[in-house]
Steps between C-alpha positions, in 0.01 A plus 500: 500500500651801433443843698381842338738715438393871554655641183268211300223662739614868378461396174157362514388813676713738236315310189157516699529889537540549103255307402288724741688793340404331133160441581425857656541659138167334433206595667312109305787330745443620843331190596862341387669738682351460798520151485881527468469771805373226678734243407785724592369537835432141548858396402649752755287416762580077448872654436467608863309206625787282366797702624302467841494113510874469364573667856282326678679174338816611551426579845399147527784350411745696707305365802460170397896505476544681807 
């Protein structure tokens, strides 16, 4: 299993915020660009969420071996 890296995360979010940018030029597309509004916001907040347990994990294991 391999771990996220945060500039692989950076890039999702970069490439998520022009496509908003792309989309805003047209008022036909807002329901796109909301939608990728909302996916940006769901990948930072599971971005978060998995930072969070990779603590938590590590934090685990440094006990365990303690």
């Amino acid at each position: 299993m391999q771990g996220i890296s945060n500039p692989k995360h950076q890039h999702l979010v970069d490439a998520l915020l022009h496509l908003e940018q792309l989309l805003s030029g047209d008022l036909k597309q807002d329901t796109d660009k909301q939608q990728a509004a909302e996916l940006r916001q769901e990948l930072e907040v599971l971005h978060n969420r998995y930072n969070t347990q990779v603590l938590e994990l590590s934090d685990l294991i440094i006990d365990w071996r303690l």
